[in-house]
Steps between C-alpha positions, in 0.01 A plus 500: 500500500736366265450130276828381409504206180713256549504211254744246601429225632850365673783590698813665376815249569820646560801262536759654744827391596399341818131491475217539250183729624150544270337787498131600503395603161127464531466719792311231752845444695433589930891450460493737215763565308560174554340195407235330722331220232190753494501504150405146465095685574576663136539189300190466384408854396386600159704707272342807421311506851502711758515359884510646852628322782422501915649274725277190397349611184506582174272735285504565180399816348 
């Protein structure tokens, strides 16, 4: 198995010429790469914590 880290905590914006898109940087997305609000479950980790997430849950380790 592999455990990735990812520490951000919101979306990527990038402003195009006809659109703007966000994408996923904290690897929760189901529309991944792109942004699907499913970082809003990481706003209240703790820094220096570890945390493992299922489709309703989160654990930390």
């Amino acid at each position: 198995m592999r455990l990735v880290k990812l520490t951000e905590k919101s979306p990527e914006k990038i402003e195009g010429k006809d659109k703007t898109i966000f994408i996923c940087r904290c690897g929760l997305s189901k529309k991944f790469p792109y942004c699907d609000g499913s970082h809003k479950r990481t706003k209240d980790e703790e820094d220096n914590k570890l945390y493992i997430y299922d489709e309703n849950n989160r654990i930390e380790i």
